[in-house]
C-alpha positions as CSV (number, residue, x, y, z in Angstrom):
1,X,94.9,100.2,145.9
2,X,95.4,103.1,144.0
3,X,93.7,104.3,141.2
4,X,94.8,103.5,138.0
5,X,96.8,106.2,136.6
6,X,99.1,106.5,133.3
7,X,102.8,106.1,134.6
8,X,101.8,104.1,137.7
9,X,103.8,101.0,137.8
10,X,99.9,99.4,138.2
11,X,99.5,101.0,134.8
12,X,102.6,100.3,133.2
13,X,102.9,96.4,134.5
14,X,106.6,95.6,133.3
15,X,109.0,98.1,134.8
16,X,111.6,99.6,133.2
17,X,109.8,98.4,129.6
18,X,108.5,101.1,126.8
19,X,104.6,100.1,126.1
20,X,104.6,99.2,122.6
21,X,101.0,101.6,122.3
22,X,99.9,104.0,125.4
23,X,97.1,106.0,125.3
24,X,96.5,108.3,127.9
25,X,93.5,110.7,128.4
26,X,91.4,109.5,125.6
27,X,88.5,111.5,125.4
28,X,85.4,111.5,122.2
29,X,81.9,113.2,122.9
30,X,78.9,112.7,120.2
31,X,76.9,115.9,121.3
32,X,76.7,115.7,124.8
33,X,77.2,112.0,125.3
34,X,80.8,111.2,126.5
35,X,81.4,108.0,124.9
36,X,85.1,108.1,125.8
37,X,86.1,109.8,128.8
38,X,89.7,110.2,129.8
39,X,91.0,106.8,129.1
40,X,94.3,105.3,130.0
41,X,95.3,102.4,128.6
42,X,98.3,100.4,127.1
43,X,99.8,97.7,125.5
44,X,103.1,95.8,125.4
45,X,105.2,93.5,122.7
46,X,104.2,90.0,122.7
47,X,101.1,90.8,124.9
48,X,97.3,90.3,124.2
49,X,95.1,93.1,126.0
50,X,91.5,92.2,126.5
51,X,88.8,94.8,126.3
52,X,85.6,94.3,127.8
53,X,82.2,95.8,128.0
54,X,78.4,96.0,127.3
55,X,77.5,97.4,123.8
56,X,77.7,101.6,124.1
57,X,80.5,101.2,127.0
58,X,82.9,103.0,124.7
59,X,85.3,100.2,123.8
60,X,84.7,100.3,120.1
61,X,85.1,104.1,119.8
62,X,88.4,104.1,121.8
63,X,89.5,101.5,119.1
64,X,88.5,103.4,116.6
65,X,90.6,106.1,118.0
66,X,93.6,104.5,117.8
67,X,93.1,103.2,114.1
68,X,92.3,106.2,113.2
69,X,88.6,106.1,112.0
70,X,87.6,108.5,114.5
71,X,89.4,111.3,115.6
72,X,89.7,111.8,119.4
73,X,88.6,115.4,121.1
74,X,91.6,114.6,123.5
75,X,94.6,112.5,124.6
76,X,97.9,111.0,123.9
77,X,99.1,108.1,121.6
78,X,102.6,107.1,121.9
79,X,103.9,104.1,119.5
80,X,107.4,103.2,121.5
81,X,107.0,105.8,123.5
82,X,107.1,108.4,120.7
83,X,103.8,110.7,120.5
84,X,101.7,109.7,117.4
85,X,100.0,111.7,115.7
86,X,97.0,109.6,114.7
87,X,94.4,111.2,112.7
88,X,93.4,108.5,109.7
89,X,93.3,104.9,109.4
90,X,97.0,106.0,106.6
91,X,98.7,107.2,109.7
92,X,98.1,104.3,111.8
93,X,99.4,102.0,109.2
94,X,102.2,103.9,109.1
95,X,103.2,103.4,113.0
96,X,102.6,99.6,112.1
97,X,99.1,100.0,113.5
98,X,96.2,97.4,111.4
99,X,92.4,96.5,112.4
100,X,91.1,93.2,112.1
101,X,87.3,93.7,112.4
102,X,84.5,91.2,112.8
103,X,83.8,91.8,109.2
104,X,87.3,90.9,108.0
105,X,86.6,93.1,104.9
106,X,87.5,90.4,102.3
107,X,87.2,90.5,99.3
108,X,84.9,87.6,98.6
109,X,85.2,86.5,95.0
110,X,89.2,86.7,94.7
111,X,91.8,84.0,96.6
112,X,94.2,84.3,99.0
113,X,96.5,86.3,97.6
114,X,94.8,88.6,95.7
115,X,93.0,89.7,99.2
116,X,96.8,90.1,100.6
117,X,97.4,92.1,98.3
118,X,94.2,94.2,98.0
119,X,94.7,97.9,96.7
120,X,98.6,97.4,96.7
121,X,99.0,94.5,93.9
122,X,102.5,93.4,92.6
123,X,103.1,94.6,89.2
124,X,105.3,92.8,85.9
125,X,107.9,95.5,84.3
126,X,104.9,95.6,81.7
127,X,102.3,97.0,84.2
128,X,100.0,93.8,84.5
129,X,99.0,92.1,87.8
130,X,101.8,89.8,89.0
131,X,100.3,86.9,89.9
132,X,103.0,84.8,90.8
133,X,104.7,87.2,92.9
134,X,101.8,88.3,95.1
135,X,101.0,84.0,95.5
136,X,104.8,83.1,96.5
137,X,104.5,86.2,99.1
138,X,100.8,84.6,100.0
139,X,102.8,81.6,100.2
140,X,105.7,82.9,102.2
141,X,103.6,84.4,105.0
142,X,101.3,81.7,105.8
143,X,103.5,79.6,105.8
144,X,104.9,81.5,109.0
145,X,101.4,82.0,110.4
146,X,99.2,79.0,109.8
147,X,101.3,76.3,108.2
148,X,98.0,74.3,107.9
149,X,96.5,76.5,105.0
150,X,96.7,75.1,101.2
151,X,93.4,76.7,99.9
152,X,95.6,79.3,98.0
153,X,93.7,78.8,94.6
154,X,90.1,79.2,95.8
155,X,88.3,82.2,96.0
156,X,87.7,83.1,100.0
157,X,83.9,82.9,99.9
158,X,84.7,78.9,100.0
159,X,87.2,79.0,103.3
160,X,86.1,78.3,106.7
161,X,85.9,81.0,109.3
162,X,89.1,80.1,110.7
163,X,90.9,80.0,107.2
164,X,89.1,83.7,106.4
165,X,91.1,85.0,109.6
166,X,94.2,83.6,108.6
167,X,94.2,85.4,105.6
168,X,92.8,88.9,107.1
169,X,96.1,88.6,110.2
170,X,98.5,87.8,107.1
171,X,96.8,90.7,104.9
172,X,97.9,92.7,108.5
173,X,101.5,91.6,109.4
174,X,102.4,90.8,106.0
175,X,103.0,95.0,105.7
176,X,104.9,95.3,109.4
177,X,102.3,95.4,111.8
178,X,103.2,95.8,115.4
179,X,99.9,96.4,117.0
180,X,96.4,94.1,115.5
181,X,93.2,95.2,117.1
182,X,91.1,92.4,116.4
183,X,87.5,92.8,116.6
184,X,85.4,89.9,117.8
185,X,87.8,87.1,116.3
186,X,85.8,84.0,117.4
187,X,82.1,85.5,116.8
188,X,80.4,82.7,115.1
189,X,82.6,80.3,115.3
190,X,82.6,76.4,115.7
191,X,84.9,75.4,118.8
192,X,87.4,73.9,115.8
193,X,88.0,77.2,114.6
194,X,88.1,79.1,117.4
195,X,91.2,77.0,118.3
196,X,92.7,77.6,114.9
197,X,92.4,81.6,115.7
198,X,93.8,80.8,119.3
199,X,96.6,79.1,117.7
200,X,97.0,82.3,115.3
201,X,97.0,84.4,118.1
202,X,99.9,82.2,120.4
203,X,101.7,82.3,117.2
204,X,101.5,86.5,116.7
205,X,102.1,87.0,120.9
206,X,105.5,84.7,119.8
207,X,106.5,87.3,117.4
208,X,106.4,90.1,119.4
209,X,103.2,91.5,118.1
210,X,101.2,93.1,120.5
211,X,97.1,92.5,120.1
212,X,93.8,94.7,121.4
213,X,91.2,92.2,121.5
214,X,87.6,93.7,121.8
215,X,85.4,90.9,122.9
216,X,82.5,90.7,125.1
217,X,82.6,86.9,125.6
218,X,84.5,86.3,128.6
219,X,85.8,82.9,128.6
220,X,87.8,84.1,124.9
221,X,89.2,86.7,127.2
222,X,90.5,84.6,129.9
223,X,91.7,82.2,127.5
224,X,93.4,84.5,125.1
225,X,94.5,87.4,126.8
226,X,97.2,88.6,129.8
227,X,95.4,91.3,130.8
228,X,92.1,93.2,130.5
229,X,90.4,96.4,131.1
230,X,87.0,96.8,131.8
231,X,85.1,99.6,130.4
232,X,81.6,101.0,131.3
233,X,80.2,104.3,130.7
234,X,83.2,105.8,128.8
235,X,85.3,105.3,131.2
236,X,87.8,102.3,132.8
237,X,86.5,100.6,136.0
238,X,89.9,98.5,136.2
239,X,92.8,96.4,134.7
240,X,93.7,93.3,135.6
241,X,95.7,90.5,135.2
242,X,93.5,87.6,134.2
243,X,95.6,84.8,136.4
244,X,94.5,87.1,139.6
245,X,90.9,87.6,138.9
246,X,88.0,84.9,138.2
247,X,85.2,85.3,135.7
248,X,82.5,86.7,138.0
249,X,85.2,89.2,139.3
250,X,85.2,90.6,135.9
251,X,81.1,89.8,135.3
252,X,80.9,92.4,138.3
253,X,83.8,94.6,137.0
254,X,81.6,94.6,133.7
255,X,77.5,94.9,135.6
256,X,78.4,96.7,138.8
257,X,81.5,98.4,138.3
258,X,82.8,97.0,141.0
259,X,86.2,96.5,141.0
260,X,87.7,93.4,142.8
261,X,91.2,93.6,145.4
262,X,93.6,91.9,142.6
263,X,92.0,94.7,139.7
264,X,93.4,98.4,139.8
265,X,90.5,100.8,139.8
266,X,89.9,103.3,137.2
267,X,87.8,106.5,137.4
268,X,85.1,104.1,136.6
269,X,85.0,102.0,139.4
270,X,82.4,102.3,142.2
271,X,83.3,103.3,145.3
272,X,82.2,101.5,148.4
């Protein structure tokens, strides 16, 4: 099989079909340590990406390139099929580009709406905080996403993990997102809740929103997500579908570098 290359049909996977994101020759060195090296990757609507690795493969920093938090040495991002140029978390934003991370990055002591709303709060005609407004819209949008949720009064700290992610993807698609990266969605989760964020995740895939999911437990990969890169060393040892590739496939893919016969090999992979 040949190796994977951007503008393959291997690499593209739908033909005929503009990638929502494609990143192509993604490259970040931190002195002489190349912690991304010439990565090719994509993304289409309505898909969910996995991206696996050990801690230091590189995942996070190519993640981190595309939100703009770190700013790549190298490569192309193109946002539907237009070259972005991504230098800041602002211009991500602006191509409909938000980060979920393992954090969530809520603000604790406020409620729902006030965390949707964080930094760009409604205003009255008289300047004050529209309270109202920014609940009905809190209203409005989980209502779409996770019909379930009635907490809106209570102050985040008291939700459940589940309940805290629903508000951090609405925070995200309530201002246009296209692409989520979500960082570690089910770490520390009960199984309960983990199916809560499965079910916010079916429910984003339905809309057309395309998701990078950075994970390293396996079985939320192959439960969550279409397809997957594996990453080692700064660079891609292969993609896959994850109906044509079993668990200790990817364990290998992930350990050995070894890339199984239904995985496209990257520069990465091991050769035999």
């Amino acid at each position: 099989m040949s190796e994977l290359a951007a503008g393959s049909p291997a690499h593209n996977t739908r033909e005929g079909e503009t990638p929502l994101v494609e990143m192509t020759g993604m490259s970040k060195s931190f002195g002489g340590l190349h912690a991304v090296d010439r990565i090719d990757i994509n993304l289409f609507p309505g898909e969910v990406v996995g991206i696996l690795g050990h801690n230091g493969a590189g995942k996070t920093v190519l993640i981190k390139m595309l939100s703009g938090a770190i700013r790549r040495d190298s490569g192309t991002i193109r946002v539907n099929g237009e070259e972005a140029p991504i230098n800041n978390p602002r211009d991500a934003k602006d191509y409909g580009i938000e980060t979920i991370y393992q954090t969530l990055a809520l603000a604790d002591n406020v409620d729902a709406a006030s965390n949707l709303f964080l930094g760009r709060e409604l205003r009255t005609r008289w300047g004050t905080l529209d309270d109202a407004a920014m609940e009905a819209e809190a209203r409005k949008v989980m209502g779409r996403l996770n019909p379930r949720f009635v907490r809106f009064k209570e102050p985040v700290i008291a939700l459940s993990g589940g309940q805290r992610q629903s508000v951090a993807i609405a925070r995200a698609i309530h201002f246009n997102a296209h692409v989520l990266i979500m960082d570690e969605p089910t770490a520390a989760l009960g199984p309960q809740e983990t199916a809560q964020v499965a079910d916010l995740i079916k429910q984003l895939k339905a809309e057309g929103i395309g998701i990078f999911l950075i994970s390293h437990d396996i079985h939320d990969v192959f439960d969550l997500a279409d397809r997957l890169y594996v990453i080692k060393s700064g660079q891609v040892v292969g993609m896959a579908s994850t109906k044509e590739v079993t668990k200790d496939e990817v364990l290998g893919m992930i350990i050995l570098g070894k890339c199984p016969p239904n995985a496209v090999p990257g520069p990465g992979a091991i050769r035999d």
